[in-house]
C-alpha positions as CSV (number, residue, x, y, z in Angstrom):
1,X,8.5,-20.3,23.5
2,X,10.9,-17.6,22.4
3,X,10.8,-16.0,18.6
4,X,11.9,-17.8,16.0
5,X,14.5,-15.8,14.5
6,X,15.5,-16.0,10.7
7,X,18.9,-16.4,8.9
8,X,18.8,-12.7,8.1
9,X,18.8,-11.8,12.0
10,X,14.9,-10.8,12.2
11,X,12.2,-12.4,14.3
12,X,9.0,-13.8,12.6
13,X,6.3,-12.6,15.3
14,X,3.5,-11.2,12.5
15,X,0.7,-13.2,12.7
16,X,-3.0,-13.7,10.3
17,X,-4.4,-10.8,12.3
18,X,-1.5,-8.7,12.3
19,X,-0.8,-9.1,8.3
20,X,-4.7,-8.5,8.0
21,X,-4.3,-5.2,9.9
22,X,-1.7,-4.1,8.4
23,X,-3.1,-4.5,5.2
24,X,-6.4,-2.7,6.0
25,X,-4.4,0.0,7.2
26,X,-2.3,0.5,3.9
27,X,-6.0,0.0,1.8
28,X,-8.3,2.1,3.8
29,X,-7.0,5.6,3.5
30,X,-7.6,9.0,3.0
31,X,-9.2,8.1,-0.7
32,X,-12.5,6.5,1.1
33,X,-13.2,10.1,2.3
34,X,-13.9,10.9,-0.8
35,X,-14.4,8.3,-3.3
36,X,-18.4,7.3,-2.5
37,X,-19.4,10.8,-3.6
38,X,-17.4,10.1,-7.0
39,X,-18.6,6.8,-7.6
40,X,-22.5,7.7,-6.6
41,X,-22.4,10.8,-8.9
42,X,-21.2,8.6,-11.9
43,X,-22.9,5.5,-11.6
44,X,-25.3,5.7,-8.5
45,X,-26.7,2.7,-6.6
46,X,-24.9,0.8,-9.3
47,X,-21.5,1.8,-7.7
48,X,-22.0,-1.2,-5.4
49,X,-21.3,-3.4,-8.7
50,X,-18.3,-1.1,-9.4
51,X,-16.5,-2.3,-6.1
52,X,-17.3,-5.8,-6.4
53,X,-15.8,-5.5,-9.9
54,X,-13.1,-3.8,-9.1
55,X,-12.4,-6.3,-5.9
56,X,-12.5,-9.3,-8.5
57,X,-10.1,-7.9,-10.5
58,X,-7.4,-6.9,-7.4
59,X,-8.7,-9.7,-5.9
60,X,-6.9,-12.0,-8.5
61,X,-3.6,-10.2,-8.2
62,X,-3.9,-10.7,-4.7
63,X,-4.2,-14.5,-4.9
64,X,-0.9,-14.0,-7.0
65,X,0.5,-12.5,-4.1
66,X,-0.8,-15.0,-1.9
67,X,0.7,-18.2,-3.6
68,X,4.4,-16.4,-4.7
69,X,4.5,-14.9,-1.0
70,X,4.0,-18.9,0.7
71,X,6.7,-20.1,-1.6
72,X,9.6,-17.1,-1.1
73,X,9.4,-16.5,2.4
74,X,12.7,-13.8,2.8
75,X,12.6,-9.8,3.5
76,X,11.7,-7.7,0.8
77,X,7.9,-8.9,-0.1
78,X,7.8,-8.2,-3.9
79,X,11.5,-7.3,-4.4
80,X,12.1,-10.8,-2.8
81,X,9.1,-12.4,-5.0
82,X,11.1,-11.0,-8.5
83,X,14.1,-11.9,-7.4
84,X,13.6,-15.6,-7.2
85,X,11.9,-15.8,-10.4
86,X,14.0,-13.6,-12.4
87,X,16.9,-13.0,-10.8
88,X,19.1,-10.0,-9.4
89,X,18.4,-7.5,-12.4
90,X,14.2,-7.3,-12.4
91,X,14.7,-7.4,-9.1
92,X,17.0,-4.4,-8.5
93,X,14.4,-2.7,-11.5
94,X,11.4,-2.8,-9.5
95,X,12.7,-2.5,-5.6
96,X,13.7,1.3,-7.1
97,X,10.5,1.4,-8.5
98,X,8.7,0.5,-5.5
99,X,10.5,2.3,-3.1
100,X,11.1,5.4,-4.9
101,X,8.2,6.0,-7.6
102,X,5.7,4.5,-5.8
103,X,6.4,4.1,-2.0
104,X,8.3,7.7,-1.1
105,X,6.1,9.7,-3.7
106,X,3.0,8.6,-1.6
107,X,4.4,8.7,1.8
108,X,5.1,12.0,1.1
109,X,1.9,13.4,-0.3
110,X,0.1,11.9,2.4
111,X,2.4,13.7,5.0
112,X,1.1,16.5,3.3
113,X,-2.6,15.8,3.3
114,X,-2.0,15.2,7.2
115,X,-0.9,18.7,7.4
116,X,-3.7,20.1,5.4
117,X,-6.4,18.3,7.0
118,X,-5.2,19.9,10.2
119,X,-4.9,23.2,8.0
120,X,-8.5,23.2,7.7
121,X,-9.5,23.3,11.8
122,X,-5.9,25.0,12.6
123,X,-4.6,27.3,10.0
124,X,-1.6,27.7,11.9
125,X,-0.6,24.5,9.8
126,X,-0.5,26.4,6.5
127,X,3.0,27.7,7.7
128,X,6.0,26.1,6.1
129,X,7.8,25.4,9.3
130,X,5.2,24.8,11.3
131,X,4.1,22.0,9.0
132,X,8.0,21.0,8.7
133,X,8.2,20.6,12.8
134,X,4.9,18.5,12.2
135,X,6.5,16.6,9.9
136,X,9.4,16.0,12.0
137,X,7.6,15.2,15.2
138,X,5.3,12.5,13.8
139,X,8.6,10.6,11.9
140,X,10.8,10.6,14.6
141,X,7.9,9.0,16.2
142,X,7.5,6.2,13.8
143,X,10.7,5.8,13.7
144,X,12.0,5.3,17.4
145,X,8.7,3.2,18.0
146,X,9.6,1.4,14.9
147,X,13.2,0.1,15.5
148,X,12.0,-0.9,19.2
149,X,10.7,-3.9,17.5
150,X,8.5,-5.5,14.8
151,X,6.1,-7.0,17.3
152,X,5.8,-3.6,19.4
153,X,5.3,-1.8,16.4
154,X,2.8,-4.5,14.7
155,X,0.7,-4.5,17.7
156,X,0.9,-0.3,17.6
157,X,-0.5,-0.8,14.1
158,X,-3.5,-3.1,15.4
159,X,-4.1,-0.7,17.9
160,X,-4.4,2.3,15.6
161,X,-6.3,0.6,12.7
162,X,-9.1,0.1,14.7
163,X,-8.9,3.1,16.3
164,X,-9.1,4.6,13.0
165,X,-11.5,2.4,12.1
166,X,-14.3,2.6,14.5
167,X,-15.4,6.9,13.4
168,X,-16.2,5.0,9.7
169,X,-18.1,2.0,11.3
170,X,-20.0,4.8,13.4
171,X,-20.9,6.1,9.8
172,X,-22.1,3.1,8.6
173,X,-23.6,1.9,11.6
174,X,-25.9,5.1,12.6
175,X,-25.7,6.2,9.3
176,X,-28.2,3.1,7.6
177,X,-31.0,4.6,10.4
178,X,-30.7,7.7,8.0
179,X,-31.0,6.1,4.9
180,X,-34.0,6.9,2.2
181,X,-35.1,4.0,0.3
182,X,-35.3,6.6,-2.4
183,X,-31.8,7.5,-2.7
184,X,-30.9,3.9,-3.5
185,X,-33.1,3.3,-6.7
186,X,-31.2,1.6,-9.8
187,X,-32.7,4.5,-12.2
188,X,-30.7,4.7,-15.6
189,X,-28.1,2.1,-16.1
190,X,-25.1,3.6,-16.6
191,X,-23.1,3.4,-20.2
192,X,-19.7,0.9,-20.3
193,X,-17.8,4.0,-20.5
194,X,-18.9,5.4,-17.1
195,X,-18.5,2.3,-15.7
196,X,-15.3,1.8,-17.2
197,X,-13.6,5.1,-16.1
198,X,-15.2,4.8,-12.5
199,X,-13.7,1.7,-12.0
200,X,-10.4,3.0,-13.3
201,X,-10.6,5.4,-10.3
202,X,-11.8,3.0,-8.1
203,X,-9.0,0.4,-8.5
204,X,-6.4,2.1,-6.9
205,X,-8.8,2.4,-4.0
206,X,-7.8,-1.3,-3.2
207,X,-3.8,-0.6,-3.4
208,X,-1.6,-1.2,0.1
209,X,-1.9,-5.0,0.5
210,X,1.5,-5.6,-1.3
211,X,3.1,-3.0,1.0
212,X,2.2,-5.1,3.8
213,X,3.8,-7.6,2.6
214,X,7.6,-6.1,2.3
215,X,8.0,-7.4,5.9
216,X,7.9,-11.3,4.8
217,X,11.1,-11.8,6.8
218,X,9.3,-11.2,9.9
219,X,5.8,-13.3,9.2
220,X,5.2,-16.5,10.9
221,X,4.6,-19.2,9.2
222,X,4.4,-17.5,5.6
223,X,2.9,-20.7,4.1
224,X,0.0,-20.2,5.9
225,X,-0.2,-16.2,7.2
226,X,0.3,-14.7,3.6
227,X,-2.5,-16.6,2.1
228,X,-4.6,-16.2,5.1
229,X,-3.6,-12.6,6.2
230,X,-4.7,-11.1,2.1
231,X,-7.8,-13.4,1.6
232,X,-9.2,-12.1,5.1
233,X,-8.4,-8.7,4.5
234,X,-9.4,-8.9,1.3
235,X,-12.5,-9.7,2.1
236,X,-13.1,-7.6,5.1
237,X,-12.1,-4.2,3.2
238,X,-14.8,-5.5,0.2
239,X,-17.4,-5.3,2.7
240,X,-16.4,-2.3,4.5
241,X,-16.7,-0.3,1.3
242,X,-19.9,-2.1,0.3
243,X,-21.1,-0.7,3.2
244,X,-19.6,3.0,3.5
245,X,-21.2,3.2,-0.1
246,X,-24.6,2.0,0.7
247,X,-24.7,4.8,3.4
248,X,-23.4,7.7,1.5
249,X,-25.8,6.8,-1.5
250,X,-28.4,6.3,0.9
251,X,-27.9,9.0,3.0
252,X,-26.6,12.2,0.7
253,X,-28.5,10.9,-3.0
254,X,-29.0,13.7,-4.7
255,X,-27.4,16.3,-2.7
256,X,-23.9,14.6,-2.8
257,X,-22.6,16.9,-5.5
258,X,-22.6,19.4,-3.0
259,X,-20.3,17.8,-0.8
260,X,-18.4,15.7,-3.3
261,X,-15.1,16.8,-1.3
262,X,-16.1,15.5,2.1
263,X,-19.2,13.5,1.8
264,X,-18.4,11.2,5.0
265,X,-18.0,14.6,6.8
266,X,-21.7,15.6,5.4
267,X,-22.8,12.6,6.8
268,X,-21.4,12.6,10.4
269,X,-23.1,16.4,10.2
270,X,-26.0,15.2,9.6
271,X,-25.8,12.8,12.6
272,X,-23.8,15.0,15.2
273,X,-23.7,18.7,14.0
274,X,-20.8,20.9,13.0
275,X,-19.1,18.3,15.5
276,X,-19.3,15.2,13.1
277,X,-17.1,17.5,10.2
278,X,-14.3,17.8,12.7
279,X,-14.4,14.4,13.6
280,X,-14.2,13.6,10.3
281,X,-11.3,15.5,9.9
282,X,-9.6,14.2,12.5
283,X,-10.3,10.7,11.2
284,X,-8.6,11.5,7.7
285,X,-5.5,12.8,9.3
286,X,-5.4,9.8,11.7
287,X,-5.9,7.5,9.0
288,X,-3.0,9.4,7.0
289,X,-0.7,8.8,10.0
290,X,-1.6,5.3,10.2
291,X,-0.9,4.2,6.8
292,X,2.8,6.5,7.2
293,X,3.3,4.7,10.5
294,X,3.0,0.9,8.5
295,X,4.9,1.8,6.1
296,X,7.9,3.3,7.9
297,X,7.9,-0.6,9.2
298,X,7.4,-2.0,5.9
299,X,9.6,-0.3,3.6
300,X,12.4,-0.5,5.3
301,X,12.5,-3.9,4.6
302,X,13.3,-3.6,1.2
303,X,16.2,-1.8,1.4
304,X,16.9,-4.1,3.9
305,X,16.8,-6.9,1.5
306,X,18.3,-5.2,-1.3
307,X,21.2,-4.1,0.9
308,X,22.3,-7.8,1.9
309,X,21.9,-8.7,-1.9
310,X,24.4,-6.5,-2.6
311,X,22.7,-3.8,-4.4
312,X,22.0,-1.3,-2.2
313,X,24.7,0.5,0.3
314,X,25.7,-3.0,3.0
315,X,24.9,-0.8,5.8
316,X,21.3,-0.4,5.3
317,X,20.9,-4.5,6.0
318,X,22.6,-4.0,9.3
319,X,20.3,-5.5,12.5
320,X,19.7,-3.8,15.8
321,X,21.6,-6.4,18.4
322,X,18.7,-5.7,20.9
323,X,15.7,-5.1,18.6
324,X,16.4,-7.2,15.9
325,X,14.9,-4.4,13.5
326,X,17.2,-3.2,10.4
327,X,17.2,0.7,12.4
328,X,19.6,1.7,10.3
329,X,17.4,1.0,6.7
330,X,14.5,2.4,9.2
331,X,15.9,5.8,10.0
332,X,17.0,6.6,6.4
333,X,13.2,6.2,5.2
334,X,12.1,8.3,7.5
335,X,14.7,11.1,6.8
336,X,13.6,10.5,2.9
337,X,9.8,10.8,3.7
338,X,10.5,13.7,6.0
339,X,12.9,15.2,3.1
340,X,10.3,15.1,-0.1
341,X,7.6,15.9,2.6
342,X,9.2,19.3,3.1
343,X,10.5,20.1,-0.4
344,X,8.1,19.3,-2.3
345,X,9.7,16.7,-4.2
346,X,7.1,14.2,-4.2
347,X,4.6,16.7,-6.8
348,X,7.6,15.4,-9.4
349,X,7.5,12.1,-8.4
350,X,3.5,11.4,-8.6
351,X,3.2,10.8,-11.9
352,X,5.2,7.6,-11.8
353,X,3.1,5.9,-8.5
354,X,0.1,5.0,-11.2
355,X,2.4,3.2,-13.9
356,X,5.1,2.0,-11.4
357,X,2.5,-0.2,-9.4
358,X,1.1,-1.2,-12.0
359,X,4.3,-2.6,-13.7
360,X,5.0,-4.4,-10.3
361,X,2.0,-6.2,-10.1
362,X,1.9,-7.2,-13.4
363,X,5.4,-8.5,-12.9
364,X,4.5,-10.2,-9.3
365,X,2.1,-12.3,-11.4
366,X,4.3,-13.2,-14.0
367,X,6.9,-14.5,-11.0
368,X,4.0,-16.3,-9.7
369,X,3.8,-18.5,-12.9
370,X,7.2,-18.4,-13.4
371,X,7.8,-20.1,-9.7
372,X,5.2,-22.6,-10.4
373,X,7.4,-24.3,-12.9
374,X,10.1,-24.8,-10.1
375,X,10.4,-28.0,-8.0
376,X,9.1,-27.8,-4.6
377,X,10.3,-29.9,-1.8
378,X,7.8,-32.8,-1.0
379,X,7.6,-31.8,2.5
380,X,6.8,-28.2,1.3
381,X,3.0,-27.2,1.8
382,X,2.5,-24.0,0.2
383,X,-1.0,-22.1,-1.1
384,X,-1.8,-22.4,-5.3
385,X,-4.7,-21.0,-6.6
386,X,-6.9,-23.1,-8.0
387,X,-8.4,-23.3,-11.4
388,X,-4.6,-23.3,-13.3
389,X,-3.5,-20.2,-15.0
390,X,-7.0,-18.9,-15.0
391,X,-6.5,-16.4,-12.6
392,X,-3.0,-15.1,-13.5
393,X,-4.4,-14.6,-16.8
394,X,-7.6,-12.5,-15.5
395,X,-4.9,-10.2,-13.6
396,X,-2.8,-10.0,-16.5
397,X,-6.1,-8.5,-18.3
398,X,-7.0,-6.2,-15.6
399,X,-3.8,-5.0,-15.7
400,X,-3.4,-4.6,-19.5
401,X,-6.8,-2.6,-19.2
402,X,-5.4,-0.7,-16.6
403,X,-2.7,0.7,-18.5
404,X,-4.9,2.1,-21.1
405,X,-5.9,4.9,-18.6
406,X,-2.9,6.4,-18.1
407,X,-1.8,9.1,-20.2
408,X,1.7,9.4,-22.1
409,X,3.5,11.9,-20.0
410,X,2.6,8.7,-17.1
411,X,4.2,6.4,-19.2
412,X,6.7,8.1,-20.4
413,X,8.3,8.9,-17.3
414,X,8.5,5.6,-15.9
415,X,10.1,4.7,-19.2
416,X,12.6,7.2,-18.1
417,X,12.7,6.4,-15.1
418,X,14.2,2.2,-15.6
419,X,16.0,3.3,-18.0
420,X,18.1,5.5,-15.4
421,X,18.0,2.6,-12.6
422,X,19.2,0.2,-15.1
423,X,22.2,2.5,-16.0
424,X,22.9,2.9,-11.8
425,X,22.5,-0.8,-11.7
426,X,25.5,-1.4,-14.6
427,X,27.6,1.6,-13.1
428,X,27.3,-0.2,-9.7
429,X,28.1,-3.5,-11.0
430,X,31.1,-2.0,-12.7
431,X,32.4,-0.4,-10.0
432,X,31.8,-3.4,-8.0
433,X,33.3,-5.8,-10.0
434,X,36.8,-3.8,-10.4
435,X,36.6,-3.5,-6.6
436,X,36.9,-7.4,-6.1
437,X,40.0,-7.2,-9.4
438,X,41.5,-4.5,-6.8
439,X,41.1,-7.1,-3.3
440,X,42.3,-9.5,-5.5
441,X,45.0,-7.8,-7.7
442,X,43.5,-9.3,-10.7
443,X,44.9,-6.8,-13.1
């Protein structure tokens, strides 16, 4: 049966296991290499509660995700998501906050973490250039293998997630053989605030599942694969951290203070000498790559989207005639990520990734009950989560509570930061609107 292609020219060949993937691959990152030693210092065995918390709360923006993303079914994931609820303006608002203080800042930075992981076993990659040529090497990769086609490069991604995977099910596999009972006692229970602050930390430990979803154009059967794709990966990346925390606690205990920077390597030391730390390495570079490599597919999309809506340059929404991939919205995110990788640029841009995602969820579930209030066709079977407005309102809360821990310098600059987009969007609408007067010799 050949692809069904959509009416913007793509082909919807991403699947419940390829979604799923992908989404594990955005969510597990370099962060789990080091976030069980900072959970077990602050709260200890009761860290498992933290996660399970912390899932609960994602875990009802997710569902948000899951019902808006069966309904709108275009490119563009959340941009597309805003748009149909609000129109073109929120829309344009948070693409440029997706894509620029969120999406390029991290790319970036991980690019770099890549390169310093490597730095670690190979000095050599301490060198500016050398870590530019690295840079450039490992995008022109993602890109090429990228624009070849969203089923070549979603089954890449399968691939490589559970390559990346299987060093961190080692750990938890050989590593419960070197668990001590002892090291998982209860012991003191730990005060609100600790609890509080750790999850704070923790939460963004769960991010990457709405980056998956900027390739909606190019999912089959979105009524079904969103809901499916995030409840299954959901799930699966619960229990994976469960588990990786179980072993670190139960392995390191009270030594993990010691190796708070790498306690996963500590581990795989313990199992397989000075070998396991390298491996470990490896692993968090890997991982890094991974998450660059999904997102080069995924990001693209929204300028993609944004480009055929009229608000971004109309070439970006251009299709390959043989791929049916948007190459050209493809190859300038990679020459973005390769640019703020080298310069730098993404250390000014961090400080809006915390407050930017949060604004978008928090608007992504406002869309969600915004979109229930429109008619569906009869025919039209799409996911809604049950219990009414219950668990919007729970993510509107964990949201809200989110914003408390972010300081005023965070939440300043994004305050900036709209205000200049919206003054780009009016100066493009102006300059578009007297172009049509001109084609038209309206005076």
């Amino acid at each position: 049966m050949p692809t069904k292609k959509t009416n913007e020219g793509l082909e919807r060949v991403i699947g419940v296991s390829g979604l799923s993937l992908t989404i594990l691959n955005f969510t597990i990152g370099a962060g789990i290499f080091v976030l069980p030693a900072i959970v077990g210092m602050q709260l200890g065995t009761y860290g498992l509660f933290c996660y399970v918390f912390c899932a609960i709360l994602l875990g009802c923006v997710m569902l948000c995700y899951a019902e808006i993303g069966s309904k709108v079914t275009s490119s563009g994931g959340t941009y597309a998501y805003v748009v149909a609820a609000f129109g073109e303006f929120p829309g344009f608002i948070t693409s440029w906050l997706f894509f620029f203080a969120f999406g390029l800042a991290s790319d970036a930075a991980v690019m770099n973490i890549i390169a310093d992981s490597l730095a670690v076993i190979y000095p050599e990659f301490l060198n500016p250039w050398v870590r530019a040529f690295l840079f450039f090497i490992l995008i022109v990769f993602m890109v090429l293998v990228n624009i070849r086609g969203t089923k070549q490069s979603i089954t890449f991604i399968k691939f490589v997630t559970v390559i990346k995977l299987l060093p961190l099910a080692a750990i938890i596999i050989f590593g419960l053989f070197h668990v001590k009972s002892t090291n998982l006692h209860w012991g003191h229970l730990p005060t609100l605030n600790t609890f509080g602050s750790t999850a704070l930390i923790l939460f963004f430990a769960f991010l990457g599942f709405e980056t998956a979803l900027t390739s909606s154009g190019e999912i089959k059967n979105p009524k079904r694969t969103v809901p499916r794709g995030i409840i299954l990966a959901g799930l699966l990346i619960l229990v994976f951290y469960l588990l990786l925390q179980t072993v670190t606690q139960g392995v390191l205990g009270a030594n993990m203070e010691a190796v708070k920077d790498a306690p996963l390597a500590a581990i795989a030391e313990k199992m397989v000498g000075p070998a396991g730390t390298i491996i470990l390495l490896l692993t968090a570079a890997f991982s890094c790559f991974t998450s660059i490599f999904g997102d080069v597919l995924a990001s693209p999309r929204l300028l993609f989207a944004g480009a055929n809506d009229g608000l971004f340059p109309k070439f970006l929404g251009k299709v390959h005639p043989k791929f049916a991939t948007p190459h050209l919205a493809i190859i300038v995110w990679g020459s973005l990520i390769f640019i703020f990788s080298v310069s730098g640029g993404f250390k000014q841009m961090a400080i809006l990734a915390s407050a930017s995602i949060l604004i978008i969820y928090l608007t992504v579930i406002l869309a969600t009950i915004k979109m229930r209030k429109k008619k569906q066709e009869a025919t039209e079977k799409t996911f809604k989560i049950p219990g009414g407005l219950t668990v919007p309102l729970i993510g509107i809360a964990a949201i809200c509570w989110m914003f408390t821990s972010l300081g005023k310098w965070e939440i300043l600059s994004v305050l900036i930061f709209i205000a200049v987009v919206c003054i780009i969007y009016f100066v493009m609408k102006k300059i578009k609107k007297e172009k049509i007067a001109i084609i038209n010799n309206i005076p």
